[in-house]
KOLMIPA-894956 format. One record per residue (C-alpha): residue number from 1; x, y, z. Coordinates in steps of 0.02 Angstrom, whole numbers, plus 32768, in hexadecimal, padded with zeros to 4 digits. Each point is the difference from the previous one (the first is absolute). Layout:
# residues N
+-----+------+------+------+
:   n :    u :    v :    w :
+-----+------+------+------+
: NUM :    X :    Y :    Z :
...
+-----+------+------+------+
END
This chain:
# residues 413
+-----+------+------+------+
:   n :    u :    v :    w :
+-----+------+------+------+
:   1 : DBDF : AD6A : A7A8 :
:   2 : 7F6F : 7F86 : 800A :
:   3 : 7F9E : 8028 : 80A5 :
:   4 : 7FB7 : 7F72 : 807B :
:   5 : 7F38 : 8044 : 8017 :
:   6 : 7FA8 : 7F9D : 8092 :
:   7 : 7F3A : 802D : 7FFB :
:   8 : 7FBE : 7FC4 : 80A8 :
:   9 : 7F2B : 7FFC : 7FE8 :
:  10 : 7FB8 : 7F86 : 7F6A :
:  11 : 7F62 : 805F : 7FE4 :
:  12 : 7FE0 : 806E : 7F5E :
:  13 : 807D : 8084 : 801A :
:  14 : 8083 : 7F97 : 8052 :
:  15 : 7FFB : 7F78 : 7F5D :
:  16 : 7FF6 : 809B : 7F94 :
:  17 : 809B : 8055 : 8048 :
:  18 : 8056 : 7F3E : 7FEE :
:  19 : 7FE5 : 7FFC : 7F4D :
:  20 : 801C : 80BA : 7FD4 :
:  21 : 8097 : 7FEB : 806D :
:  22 : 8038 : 7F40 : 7FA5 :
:  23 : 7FE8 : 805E : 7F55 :
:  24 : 8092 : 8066 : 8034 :
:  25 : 8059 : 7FA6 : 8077 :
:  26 : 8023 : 7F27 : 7FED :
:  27 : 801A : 800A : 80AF :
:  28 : 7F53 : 8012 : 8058 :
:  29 : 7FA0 : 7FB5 : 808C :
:  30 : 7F5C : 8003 : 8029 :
:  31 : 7FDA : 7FCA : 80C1 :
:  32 : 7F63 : 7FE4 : 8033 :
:  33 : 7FB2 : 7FCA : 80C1 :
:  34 : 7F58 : 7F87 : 7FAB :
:  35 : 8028 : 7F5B : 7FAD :
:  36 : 7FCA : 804B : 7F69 :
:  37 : 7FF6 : 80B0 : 7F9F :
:  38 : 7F7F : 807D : 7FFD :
:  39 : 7F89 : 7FBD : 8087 :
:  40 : 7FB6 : 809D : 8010 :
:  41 : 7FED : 8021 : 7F4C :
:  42 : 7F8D : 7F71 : 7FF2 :
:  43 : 7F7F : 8050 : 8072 :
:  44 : 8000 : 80A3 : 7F96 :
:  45 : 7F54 : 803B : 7FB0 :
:  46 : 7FB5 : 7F64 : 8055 :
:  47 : 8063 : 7F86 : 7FA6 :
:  48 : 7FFF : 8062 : 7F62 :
:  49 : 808C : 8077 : 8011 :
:  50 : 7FDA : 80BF : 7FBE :
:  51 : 80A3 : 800A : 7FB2 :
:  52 : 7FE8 : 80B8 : 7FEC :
:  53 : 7FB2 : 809D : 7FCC :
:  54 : 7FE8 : 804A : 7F5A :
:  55 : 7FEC : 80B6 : 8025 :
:  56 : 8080 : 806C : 7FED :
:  57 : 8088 : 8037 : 806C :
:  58 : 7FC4 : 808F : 803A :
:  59 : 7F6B : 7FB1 : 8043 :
:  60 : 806A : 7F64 : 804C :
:  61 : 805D : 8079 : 805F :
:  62 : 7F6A : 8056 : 8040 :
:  63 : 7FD0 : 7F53 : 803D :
:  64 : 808C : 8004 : 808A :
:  65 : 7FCD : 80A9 : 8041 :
:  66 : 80A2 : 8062 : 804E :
:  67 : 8071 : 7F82 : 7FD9 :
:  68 : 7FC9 : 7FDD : 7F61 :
:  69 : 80A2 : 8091 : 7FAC :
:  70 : 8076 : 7F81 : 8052 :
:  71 : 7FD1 : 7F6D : 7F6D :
:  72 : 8022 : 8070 : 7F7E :
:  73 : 809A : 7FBF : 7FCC :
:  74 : 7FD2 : 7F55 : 801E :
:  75 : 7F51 : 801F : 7F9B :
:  76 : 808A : 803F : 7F67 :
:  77 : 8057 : 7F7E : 7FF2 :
:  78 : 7FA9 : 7F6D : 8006 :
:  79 : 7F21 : 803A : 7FFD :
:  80 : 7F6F : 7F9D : 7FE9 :
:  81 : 801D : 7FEB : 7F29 :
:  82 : 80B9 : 7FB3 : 8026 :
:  83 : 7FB3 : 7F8E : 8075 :
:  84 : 7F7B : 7FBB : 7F98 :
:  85 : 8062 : 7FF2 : 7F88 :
:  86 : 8085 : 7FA2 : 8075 :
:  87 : 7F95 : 7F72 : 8005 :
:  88 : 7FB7 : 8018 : 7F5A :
:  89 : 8089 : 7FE2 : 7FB1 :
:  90 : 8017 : 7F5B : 808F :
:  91 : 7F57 : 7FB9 : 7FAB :
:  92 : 7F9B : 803A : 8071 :
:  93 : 7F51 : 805C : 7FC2 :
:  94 : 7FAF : 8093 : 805F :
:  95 : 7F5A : 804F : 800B :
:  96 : 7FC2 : 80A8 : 8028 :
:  97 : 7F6B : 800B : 8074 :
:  98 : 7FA9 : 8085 : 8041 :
:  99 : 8054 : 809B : 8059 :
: 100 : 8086 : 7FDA : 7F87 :
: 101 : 8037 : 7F54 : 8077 :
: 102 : 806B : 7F9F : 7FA6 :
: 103 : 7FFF : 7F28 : 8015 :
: 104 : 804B : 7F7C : 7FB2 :
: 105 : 7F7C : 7FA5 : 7F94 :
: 106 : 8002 : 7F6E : 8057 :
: 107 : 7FBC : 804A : 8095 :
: 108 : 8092 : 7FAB : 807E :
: 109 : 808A : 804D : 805B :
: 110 : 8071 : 7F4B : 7FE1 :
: 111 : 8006 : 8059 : 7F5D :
: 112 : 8061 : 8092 : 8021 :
: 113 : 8051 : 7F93 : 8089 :
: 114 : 8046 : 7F98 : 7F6F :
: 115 : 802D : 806B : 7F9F :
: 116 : 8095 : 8055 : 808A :
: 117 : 802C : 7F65 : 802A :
: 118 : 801F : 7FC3 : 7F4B :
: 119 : 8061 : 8097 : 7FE1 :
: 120 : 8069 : 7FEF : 80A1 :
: 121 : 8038 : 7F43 : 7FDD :
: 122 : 802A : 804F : 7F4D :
: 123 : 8076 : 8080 : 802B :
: 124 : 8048 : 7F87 : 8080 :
: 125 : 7FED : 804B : 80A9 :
: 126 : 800D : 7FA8 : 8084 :
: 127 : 7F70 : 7FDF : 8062 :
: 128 : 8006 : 7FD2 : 80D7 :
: 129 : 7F63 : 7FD2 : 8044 :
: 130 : 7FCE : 7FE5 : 80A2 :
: 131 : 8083 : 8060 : 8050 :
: 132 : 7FE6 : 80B3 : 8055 :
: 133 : 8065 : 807B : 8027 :
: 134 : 8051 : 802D : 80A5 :
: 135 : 807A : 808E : 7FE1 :
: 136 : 8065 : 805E : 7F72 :
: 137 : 8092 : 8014 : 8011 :
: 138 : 805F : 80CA : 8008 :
: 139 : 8089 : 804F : 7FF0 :
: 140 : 802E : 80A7 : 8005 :
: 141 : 7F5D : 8026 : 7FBF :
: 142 : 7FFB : 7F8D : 7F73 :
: 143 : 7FC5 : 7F59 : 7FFA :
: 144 : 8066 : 7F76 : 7FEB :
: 145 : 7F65 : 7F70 : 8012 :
: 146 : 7F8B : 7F95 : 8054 :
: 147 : 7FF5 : 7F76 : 809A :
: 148 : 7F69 : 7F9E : 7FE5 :
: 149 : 7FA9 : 7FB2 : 80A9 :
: 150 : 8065 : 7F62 : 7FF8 :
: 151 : 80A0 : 8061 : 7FEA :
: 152 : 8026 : 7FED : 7F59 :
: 153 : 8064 : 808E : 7FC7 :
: 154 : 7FE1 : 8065 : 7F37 :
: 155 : 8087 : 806F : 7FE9 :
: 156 : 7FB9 : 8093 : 7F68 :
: 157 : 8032 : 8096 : 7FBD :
: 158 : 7F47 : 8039 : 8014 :
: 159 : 7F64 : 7FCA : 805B :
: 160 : 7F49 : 8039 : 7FCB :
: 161 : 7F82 : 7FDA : 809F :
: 162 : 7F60 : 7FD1 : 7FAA :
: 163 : 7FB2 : 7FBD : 809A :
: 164 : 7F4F : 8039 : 8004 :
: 165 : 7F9E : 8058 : 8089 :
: 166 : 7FAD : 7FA3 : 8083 :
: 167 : 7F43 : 7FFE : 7FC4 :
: 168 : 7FCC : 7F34 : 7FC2 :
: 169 : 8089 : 7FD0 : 8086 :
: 170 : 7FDB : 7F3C : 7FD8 :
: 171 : 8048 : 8038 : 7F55 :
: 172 : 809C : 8013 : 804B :
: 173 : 7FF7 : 80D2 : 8017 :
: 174 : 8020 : 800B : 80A0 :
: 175 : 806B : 8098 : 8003 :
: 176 : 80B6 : 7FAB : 8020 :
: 177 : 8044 : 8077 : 7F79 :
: 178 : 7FB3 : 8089 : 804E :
: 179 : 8059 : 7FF3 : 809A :
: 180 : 80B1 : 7FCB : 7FB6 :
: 181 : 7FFF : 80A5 : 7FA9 :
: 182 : 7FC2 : 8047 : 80BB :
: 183 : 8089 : 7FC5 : 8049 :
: 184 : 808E : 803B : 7F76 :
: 185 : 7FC6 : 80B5 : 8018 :
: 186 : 7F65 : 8017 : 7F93 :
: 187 : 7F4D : 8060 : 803C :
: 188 : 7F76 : 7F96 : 8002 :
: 189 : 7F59 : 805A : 7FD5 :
: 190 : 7F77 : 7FB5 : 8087 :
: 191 : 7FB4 : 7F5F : 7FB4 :
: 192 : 7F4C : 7FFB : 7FF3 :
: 193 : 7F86 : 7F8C : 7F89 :
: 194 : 7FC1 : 8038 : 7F6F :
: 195 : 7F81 : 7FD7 : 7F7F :
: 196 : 7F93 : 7F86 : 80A3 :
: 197 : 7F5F : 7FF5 : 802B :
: 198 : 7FB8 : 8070 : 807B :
: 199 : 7FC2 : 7FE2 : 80AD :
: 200 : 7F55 : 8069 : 8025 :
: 201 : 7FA5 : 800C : 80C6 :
: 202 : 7F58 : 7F94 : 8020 :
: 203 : 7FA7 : 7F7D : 7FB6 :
: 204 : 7FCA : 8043 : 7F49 :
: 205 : 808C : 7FBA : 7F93 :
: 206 : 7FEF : 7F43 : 8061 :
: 207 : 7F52 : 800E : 7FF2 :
: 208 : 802F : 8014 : 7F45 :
: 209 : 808D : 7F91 : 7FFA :
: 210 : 8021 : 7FB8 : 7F44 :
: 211 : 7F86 : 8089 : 7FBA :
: 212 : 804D : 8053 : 7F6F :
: 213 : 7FCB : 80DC : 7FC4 :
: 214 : 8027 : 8014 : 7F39 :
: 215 : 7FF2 : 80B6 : 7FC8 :
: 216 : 7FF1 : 8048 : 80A4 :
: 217 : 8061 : 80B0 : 803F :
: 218 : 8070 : 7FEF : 80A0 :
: 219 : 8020 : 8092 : 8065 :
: 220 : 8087 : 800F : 8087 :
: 221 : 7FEE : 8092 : 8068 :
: 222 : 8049 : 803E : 80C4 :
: 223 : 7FB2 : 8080 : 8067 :
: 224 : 805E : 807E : 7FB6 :
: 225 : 8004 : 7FCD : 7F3E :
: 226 : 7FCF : 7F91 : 7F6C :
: 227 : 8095 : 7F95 : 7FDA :
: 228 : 7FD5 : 7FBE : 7F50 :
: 229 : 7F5E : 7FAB : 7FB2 :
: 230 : 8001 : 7F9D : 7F5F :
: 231 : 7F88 : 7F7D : 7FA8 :
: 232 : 8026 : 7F5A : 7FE9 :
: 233 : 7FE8 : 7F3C : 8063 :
: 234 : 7FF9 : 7FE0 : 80B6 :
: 235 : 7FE6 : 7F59 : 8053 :
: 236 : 7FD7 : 7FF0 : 80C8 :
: 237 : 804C : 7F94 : 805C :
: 238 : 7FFC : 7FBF : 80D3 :
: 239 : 807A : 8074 : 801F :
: 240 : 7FC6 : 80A1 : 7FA5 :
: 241 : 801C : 8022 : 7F2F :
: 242 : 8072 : 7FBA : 7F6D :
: 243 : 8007 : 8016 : 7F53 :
: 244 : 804D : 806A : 7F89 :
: 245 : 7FCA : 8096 : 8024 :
: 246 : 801F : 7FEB : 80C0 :
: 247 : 80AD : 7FB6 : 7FDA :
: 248 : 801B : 808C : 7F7A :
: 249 : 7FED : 8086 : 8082 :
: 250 : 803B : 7FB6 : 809A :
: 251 : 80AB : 804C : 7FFB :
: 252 : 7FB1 : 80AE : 8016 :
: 253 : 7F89 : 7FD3 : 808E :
: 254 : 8097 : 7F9D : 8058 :
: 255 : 8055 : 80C0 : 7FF9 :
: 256 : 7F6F : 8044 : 8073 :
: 257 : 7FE5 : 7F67 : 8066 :
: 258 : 80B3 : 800E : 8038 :
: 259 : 7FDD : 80BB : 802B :
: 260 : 7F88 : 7FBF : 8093 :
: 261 : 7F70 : 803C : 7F86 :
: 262 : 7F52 : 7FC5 : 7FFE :
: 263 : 7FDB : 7FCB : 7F51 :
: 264 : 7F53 : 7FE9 : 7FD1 :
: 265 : 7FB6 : 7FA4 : 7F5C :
: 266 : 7F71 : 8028 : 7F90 :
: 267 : 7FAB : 7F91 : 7F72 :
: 268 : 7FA0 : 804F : 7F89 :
: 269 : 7FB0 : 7F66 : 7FCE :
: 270 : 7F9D : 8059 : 7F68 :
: 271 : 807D : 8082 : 7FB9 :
: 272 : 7FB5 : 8015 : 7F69 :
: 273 : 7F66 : 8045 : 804A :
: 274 : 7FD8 : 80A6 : 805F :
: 275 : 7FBB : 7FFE : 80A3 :
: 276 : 7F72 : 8053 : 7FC5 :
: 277 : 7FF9 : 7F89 : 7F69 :
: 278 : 7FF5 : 7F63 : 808A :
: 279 : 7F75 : 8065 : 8062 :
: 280 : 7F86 : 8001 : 7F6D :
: 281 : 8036 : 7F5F : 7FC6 :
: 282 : 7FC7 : 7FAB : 80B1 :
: 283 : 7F63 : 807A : 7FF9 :
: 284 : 7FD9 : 7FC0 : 7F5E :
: 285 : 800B : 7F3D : 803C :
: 286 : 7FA5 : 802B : 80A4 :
: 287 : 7F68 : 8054 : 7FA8 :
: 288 : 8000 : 7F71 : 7F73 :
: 289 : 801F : 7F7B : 8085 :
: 290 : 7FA7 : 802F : 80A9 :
: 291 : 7FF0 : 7F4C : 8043 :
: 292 : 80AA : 7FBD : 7FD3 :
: 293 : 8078 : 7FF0 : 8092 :
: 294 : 808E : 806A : 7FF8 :
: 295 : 806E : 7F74 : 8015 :
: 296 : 7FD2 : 7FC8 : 7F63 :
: 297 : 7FFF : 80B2 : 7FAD :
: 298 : 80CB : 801B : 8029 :
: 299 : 8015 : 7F5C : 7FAA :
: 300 : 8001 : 804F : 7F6A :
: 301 : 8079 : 8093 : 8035 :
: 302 : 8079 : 7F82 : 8065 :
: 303 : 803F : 7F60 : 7FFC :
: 304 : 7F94 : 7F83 : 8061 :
: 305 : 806B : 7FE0 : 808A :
: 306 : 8026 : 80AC : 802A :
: 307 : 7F3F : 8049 : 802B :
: 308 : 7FE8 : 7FC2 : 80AD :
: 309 : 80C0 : 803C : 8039 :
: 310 : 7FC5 : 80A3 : 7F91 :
: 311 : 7F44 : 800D : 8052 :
: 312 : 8064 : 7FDD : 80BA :
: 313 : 8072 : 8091 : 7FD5 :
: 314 : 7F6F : 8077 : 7FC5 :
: 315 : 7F9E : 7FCB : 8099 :
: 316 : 7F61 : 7FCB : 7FAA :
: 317 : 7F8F : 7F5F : 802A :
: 318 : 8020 : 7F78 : 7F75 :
: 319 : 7F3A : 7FD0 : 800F :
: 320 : 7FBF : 80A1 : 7FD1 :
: 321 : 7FB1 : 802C : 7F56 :
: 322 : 8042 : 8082 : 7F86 :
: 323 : 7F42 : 8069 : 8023 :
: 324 : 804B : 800C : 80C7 :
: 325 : 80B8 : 8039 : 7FDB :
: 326 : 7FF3 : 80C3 : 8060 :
: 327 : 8040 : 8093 : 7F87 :
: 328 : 80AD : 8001 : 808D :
: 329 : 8000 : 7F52 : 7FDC :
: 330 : 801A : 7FF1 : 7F48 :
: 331 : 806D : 80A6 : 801D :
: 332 : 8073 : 7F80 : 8060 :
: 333 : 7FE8 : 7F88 : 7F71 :
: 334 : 8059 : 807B : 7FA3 :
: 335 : 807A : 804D : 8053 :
: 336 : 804E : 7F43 : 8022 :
: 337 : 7FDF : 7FC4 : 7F60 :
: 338 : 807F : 80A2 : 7FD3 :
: 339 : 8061 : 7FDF : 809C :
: 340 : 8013 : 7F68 : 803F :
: 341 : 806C : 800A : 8092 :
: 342 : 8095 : 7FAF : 8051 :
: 343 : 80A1 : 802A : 806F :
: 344 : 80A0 : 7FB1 : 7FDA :
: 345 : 805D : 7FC8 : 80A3 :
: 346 : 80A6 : 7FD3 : 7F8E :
: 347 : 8053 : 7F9F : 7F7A :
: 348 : 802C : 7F3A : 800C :
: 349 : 8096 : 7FD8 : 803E :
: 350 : 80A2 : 801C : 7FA3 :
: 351 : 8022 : 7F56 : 7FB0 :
: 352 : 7F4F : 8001 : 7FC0 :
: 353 : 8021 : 808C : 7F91 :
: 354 : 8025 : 800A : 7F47 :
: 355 : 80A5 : 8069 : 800B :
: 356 : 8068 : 8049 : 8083 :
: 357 : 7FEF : 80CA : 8011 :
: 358 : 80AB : 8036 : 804B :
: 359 : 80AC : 7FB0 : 7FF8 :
: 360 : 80B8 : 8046 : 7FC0 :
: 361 : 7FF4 : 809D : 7FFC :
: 362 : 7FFA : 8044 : 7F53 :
: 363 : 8079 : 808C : 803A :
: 364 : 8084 : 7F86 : 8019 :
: 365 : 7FFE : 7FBB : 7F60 :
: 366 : 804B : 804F : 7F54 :
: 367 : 7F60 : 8000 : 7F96 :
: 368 : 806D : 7FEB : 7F4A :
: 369 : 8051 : 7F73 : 8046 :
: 370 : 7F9C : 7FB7 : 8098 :
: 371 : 80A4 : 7FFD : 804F :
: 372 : 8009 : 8025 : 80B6 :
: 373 : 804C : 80AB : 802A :
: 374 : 8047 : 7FAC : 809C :
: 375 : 804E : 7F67 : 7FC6 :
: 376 : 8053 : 7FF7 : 7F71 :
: 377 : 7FD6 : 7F5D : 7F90 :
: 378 : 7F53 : 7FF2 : 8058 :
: 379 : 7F7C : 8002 : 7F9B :
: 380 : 7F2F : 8002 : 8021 :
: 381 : 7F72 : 7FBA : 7F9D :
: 382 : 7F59 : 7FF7 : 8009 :
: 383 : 7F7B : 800A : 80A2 :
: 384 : 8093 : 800C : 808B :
: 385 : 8014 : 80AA : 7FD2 :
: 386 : 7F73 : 808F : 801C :
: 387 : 7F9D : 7FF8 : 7F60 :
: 388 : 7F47 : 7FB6 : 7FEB :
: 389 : 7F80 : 803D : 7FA9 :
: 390 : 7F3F : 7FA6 : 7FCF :
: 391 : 7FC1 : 7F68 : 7FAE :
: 392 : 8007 : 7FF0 : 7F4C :
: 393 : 80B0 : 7FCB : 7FCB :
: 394 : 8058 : 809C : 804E :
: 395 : 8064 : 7FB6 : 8086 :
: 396 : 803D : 7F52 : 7FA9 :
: 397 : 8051 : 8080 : 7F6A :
: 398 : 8040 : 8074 : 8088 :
: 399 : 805B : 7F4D : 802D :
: 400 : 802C : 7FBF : 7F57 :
: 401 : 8042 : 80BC : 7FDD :
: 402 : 8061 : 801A : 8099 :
: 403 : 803C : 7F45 : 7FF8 :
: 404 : 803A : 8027 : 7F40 :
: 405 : 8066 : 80C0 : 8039 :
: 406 : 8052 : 7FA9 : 8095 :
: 407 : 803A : 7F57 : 7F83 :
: 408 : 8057 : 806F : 7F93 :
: 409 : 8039 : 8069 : 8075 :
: 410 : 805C : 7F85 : 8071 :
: 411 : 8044 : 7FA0 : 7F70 :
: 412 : 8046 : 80A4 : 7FAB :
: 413 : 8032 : 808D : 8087 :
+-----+------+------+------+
END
């Protein structure tokens, strides 16, 4: 018997599960809220789209922390080498950049955008735009279809919700799936933003708005504990930090914020050096140097616009000369230059961030299928259910895989 699929979501794992779904079944449709497909999609990687990861699974999986075992089936049937070659084999040529990211060589997310959208008008499924969903439609526990907002009624056999989260909500994720599958009996894990910038207390990171840290250490720590540090890029902003590193590692310190905790943040804004190696170095300068300013002395350890904010925070006069810096002066020189401080008062709001942490619970859902263990015929797909993980291609193939397990699935169970 040839099943009726409806996929409701046209991002990357909703027009993935359409045309896994069409290869199996003629009769699919793909039903999508935007005038268009993949809005979201376009925004990925800044308008590049990281496609995915090349490491291997292992790795991947470690990527989505505790949730991470639940993609294992997904991740074996359909991993980061069948989807480059999905669209390889489509035309389309990738690159490998560094920490293994994967692009298309053209640099532009229309390109991958393209590419689904070829392959759905191909395999003839049936594409409503503009049109969102209201209900679906249940049965003794099994789903029988859809009613869109205008009342429009899709009868299927089997219905894969592909909706998104609610992060980028002008994208069209704003978490309508999420509370259809509320309502037909499903646990929602607490929504929360993840991979956003960071809000921080006082005036430092507006007084260094724009101002971006390369090679620099971050360290997140509460009262109690260090939370995680790691090297990479920061960028201030008026409202406190961005970047990759701050979006990488957001998720964790959104865990602690939410615990009421205070969460402090350090810089080391010269990790490769000791603080003893720093000492001699500005004892060095200072003896070779006595009548330059120290203004113009930290130019050469920081970048230009940072040494007042940095002199302000060290509480030294700007005016004096490197011959009157005090030994507990330079001392403060550089224990900020190794710890450059900041609180964070939060994260941005929810719509401002990258993905959605929380969502279907993944203990609802049948992880070799991605079939709902409440309703039968329900399928999930991508960010609406509890699985996120950080930059670098990890979540768009946790879509594209999930997307590909609940096509096939649908069309064949």
């Amino acid at each position: 018997m040839v099943k009726k699929v409806v996929v409701v979501g046209g991002g990357p794992s909703g027009m993935m599960a359409a045309i896994r779904a069409s290869q199996l079944s003629p009769d699919t449709f793909l039903v999508e809220k935007n005038p268009g497909l993949g809005k979201k999609l376009l925004l990925s990687g800044k308008g590049r789209c990281n496609l995915t990861n090349a490491c291997d699974l292992d790795v991947f999986l470690e990527r989505f922390s505790e949730n991470g075992a639940f993609l294992r089936d997904a991740f074996k049937k359909f991993f980061n080498v069948e989807l480059m070659d999905f669209f390889q084999k489509r035309g389309l040529k990738l690159k490998t950049e560094r920490q293994l990211r994967v692009f298309p060589v053209t640099d532009k997310a229309e390109s991958i955008n393209q590419v689904l959208h070829r392959e759905l008008i191909e395999n003839k499924v049936r594409i409503i735009c503009s049109k969102s969903l209201k209900n679906i439609i249940v049965e003794n526990g099994v789903v029988k279809g859809i009613v869109l907002e205008d009342g429009e009624i899709i009868n299927a056999d089997s219905i894969i919700l592909a909706t998104g989260g609610a992060s980028y909500n002008f994208t069209g994720s704003t978490g309508d799936g999420i509370n259809i599958a509320k309502k037909l009996g499903h646990r929602i894990e607490p929504l929360h933003p993840g991979l956003v910038p960071l809000e921080t207390k006082g005036r430092t990171a507006f007084l260094l708005k724009g101002l971006t840290l390369k090679n620099i250490r971050l360290k997140f720590y509460t009262a109690k504990k260090e939370i995680v540090s790691e090297i990479g890029e920061l960028l201030f902003t008026h409202f406190g930090v961005s970047g990759p590193l701050a979006l990488t590692l957001s998720g964790k310190i959104g865990e602690w914020l939410l615990k009421k905790e205070r969460v402090f943040l350090e810089i080391d804004l010269k990790p490769a050096l000791s603080s003893e190696q720093l000492e001699n170095r500005l004892l060095r300068e200072f003896k070779a140097n006595p009548k330059k300013s120290i203004k113009n002395t930290l130019k050469e350890l920081l970048p230009l616009r940072m040494v007042e904010v940095f002199l302000g925070i060290c509480g030294i006069d700007e005016t004096k000369n490197t011959s009157q810096i005090t030994q507990e002066e330079r001392r403060n020189l550089v224990k900020f230059l190794k710890k450059f401080p900041l609180e964070v008062s939060g994260t941005r709001p929810l719509n401002e961030g990258m993905v959605t942490r929380g969502g279907v619970s993944l203990k609802d859902i049948n992880p070799r299928t991605m079939e709902s263990r409440i309703i039968k015929g329900l399928y999930f797909a991508g960010e609406i259910m509890d699985i996120d993980a950080d930059t670098g291609g990890f979540n768009l193939q946790a879509a594209f895989s999930t997307g590909y397990l609940a096509g096939e699935s649908a069309a064949l169970n």
